[in-house]
PDB file with one MODEL, atoms N, CA, C and O in Angstrom:
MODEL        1
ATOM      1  N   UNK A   1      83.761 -18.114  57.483  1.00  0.00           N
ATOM      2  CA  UNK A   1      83.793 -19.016  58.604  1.00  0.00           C
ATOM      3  C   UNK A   1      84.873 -18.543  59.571  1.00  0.00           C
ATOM      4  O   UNK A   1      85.923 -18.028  59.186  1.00  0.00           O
ATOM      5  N   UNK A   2      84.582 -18.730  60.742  1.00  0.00           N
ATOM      6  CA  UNK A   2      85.755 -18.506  61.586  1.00  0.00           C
ATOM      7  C   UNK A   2      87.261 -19.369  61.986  1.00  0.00           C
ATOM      8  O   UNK A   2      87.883 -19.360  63.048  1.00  0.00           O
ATOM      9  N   UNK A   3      87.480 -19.910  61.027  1.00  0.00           N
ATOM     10  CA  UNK A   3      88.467 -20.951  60.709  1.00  0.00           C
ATOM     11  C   UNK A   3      89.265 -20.527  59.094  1.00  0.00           C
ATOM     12  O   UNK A   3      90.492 -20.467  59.008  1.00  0.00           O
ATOM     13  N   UNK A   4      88.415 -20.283  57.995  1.00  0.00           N
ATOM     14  CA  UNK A   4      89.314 -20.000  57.210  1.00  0.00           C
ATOM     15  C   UNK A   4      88.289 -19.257  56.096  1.00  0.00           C
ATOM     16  O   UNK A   4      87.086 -19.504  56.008  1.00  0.00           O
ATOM     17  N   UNK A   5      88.914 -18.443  55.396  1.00  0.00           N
ATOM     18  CA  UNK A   5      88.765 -17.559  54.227  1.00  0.00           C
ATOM     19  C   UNK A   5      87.950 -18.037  53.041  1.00  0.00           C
ATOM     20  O   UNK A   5      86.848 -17.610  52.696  1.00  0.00           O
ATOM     21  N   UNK A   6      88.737 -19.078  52.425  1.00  0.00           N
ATOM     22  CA  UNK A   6      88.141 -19.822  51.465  1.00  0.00           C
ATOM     23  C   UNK A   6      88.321 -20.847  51.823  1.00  0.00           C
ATOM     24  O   UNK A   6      88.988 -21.232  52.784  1.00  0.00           O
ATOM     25  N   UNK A   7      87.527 -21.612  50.809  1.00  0.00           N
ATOM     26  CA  UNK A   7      87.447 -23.674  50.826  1.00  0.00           C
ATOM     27  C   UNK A   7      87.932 -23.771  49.227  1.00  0.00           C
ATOM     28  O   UNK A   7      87.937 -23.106  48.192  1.00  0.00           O
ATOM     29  N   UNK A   8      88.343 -25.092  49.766  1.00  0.00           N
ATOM     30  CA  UNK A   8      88.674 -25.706  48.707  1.00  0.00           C
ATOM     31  C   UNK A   8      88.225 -27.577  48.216  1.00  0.00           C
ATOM     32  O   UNK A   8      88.768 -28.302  49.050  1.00  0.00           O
ATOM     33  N   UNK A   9      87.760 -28.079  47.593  1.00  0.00           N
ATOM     34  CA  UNK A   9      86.998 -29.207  48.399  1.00  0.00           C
ATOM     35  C   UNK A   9      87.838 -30.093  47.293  1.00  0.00           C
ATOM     36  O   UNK A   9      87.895 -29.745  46.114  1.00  0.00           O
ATOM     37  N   UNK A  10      88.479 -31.268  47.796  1.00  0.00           N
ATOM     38  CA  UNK A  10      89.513 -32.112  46.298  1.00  0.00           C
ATOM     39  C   UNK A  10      88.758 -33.349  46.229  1.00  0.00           C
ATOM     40  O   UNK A  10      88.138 -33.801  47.191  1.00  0.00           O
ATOM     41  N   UNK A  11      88.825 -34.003  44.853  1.00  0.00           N
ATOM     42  CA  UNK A  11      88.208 -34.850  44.733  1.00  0.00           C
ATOM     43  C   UNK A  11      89.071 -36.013  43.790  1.00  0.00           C
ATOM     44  O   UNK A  11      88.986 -35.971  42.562  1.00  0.00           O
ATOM     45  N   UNK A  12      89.918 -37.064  44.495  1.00  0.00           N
ATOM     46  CA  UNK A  12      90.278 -37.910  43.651  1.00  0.00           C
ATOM     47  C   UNK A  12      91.336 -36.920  42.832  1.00  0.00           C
ATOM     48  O   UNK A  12      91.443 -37.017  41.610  1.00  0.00           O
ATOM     49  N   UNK A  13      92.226 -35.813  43.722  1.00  0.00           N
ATOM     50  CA  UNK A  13      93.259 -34.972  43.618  1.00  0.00           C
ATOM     51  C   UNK A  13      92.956 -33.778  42.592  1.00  0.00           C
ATOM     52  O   UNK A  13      93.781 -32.962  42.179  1.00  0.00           O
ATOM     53  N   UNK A  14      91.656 -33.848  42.284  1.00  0.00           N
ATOM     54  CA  UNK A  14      91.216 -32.723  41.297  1.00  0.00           C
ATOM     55  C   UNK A  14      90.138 -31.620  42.439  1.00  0.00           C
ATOM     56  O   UNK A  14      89.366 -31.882  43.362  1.00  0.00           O
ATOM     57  N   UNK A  15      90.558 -30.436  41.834  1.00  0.00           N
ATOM     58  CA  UNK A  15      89.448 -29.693  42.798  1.00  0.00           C
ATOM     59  C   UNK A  15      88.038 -29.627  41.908  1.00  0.00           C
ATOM     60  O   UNK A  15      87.780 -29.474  40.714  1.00  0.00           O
ATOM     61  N   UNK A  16      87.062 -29.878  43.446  1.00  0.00           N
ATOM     62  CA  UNK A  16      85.796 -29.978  42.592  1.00  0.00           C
ATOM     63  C   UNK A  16      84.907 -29.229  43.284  1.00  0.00           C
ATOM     64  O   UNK A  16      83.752 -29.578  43.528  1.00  0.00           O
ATOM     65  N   UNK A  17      85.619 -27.788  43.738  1.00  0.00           N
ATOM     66  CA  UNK A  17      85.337 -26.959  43.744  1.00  0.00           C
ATOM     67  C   UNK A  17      86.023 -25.829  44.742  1.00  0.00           C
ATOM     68  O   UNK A  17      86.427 -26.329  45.792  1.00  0.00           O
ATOM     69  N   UNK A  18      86.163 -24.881  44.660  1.00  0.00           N
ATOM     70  CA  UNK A  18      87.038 -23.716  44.942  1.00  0.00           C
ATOM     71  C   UNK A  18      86.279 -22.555  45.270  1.00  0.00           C
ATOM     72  O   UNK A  18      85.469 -22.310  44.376  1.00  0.00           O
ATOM     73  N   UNK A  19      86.231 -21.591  46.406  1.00  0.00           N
ATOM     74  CA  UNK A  19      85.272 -20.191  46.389  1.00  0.00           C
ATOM     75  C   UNK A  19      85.444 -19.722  47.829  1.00  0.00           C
ATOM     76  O   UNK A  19      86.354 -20.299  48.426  1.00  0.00           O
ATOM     77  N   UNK A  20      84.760 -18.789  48.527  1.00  0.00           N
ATOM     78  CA  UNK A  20      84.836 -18.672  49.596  1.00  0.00           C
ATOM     79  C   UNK A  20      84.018 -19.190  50.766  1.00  0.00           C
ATOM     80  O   UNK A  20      82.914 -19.704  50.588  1.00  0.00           O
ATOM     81  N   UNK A  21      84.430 -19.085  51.661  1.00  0.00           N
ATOM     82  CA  UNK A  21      83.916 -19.617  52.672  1.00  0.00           C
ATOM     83  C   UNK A  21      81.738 -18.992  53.113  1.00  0.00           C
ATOM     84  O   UNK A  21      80.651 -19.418  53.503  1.00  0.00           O
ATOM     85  N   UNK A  22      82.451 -17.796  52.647  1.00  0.00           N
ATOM     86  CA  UNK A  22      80.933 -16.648  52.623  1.00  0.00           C
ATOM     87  C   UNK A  22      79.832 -17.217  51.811  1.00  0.00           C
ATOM     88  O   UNK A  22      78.657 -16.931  52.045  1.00  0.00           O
ATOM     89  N   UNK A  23      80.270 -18.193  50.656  1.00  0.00           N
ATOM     90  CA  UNK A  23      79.605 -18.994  49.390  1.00  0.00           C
ATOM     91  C   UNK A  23      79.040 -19.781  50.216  1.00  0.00           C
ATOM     92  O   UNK A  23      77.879 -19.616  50.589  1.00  0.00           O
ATOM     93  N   UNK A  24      79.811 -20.756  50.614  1.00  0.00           N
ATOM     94  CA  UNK A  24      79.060 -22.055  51.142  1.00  0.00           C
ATOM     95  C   UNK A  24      78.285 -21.449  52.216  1.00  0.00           C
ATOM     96  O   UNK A  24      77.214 -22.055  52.240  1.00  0.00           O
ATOM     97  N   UNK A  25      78.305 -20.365  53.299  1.00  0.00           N
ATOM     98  CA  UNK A  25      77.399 -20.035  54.312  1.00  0.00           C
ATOM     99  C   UNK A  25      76.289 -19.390  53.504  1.00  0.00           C
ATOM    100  O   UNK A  25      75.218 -19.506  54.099  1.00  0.00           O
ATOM    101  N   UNK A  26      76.181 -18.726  52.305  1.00  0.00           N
ATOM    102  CA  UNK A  26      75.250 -18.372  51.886  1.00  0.00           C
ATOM    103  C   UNK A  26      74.711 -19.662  50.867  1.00  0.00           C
ATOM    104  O   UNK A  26      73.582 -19.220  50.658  1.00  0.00           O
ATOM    105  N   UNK A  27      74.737 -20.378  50.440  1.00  0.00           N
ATOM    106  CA  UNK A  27      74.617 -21.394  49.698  1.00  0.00           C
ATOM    107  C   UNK A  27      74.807 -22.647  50.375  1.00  0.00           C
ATOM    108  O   UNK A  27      75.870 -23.235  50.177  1.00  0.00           O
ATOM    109  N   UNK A  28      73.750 -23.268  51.320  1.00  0.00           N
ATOM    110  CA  UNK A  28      73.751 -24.548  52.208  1.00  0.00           C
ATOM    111  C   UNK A  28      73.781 -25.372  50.711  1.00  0.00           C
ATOM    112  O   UNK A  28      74.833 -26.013  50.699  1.00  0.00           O
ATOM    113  N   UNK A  29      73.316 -25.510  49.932  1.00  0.00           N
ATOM    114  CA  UNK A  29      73.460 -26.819  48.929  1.00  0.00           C
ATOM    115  C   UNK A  29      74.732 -27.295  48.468  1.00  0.00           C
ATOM    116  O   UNK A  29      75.049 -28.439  48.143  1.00  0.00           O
ATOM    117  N   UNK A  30      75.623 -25.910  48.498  1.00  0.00           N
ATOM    118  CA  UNK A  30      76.980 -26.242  48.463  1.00  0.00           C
ATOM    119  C   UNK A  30      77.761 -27.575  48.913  1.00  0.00           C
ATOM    120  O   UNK A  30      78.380 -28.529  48.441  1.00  0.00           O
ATOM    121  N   UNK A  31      77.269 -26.942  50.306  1.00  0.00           N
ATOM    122  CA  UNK A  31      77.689 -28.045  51.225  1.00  0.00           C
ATOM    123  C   UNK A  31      77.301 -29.367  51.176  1.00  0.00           C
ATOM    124  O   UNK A  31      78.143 -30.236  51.404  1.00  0.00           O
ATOM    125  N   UNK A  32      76.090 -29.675  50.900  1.00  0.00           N
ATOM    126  CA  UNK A  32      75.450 -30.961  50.751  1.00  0.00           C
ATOM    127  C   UNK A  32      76.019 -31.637  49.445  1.00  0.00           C
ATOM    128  O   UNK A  32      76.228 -32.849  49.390  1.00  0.00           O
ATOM    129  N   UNK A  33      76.234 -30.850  48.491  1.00  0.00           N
ATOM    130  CA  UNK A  33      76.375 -31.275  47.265  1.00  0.00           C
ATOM    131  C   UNK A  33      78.072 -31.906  47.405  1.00  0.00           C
ATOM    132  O   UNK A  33      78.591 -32.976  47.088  1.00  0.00           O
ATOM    133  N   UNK A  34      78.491 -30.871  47.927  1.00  0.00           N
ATOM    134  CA  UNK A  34      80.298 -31.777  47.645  1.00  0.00           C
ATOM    135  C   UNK A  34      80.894 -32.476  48.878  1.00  0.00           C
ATOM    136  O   UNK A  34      81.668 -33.430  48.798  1.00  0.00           O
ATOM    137  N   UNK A  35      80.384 -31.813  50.252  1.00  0.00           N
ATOM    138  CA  UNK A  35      80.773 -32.531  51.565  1.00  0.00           C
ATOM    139  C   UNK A  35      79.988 -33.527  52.060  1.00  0.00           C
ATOM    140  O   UNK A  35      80.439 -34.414  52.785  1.00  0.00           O
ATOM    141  N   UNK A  36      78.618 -33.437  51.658  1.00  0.00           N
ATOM    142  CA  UNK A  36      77.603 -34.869  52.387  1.00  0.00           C
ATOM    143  C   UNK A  36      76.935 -34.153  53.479  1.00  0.00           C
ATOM    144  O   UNK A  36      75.900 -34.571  53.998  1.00  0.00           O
ATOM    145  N   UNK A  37      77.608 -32.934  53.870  1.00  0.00           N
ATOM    146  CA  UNK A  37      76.835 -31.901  54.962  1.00  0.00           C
ATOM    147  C   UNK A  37      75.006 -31.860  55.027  1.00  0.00           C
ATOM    148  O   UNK A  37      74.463 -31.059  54.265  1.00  0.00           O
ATOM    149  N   UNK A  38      74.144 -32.700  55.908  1.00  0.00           N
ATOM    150  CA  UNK A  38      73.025 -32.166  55.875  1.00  0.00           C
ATOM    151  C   UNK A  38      72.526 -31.631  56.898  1.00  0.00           C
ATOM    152  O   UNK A  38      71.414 -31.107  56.840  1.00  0.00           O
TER     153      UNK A  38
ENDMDL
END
């Protein structure tokens, strides 16, 4: 992404999930699954 490298997504102070940014652009479910992104 043109903002940052990797993500990191916290959940209730636990990470609930960690990877790069290249992941979630190649993997839209990513997004839906932990951000609500549709």
């Amino acid at each position: 992404m043109s903002v940052a490298d990797d993500i990191v997504v916290l959940n209730t102070g636990e990470v609930a999930y960690a990877g790069s940014a290249e992941d979630v652009r190649a993997t839209p479910d990513l997004a839906t699954r932990h951000l609500g992104v549709f």
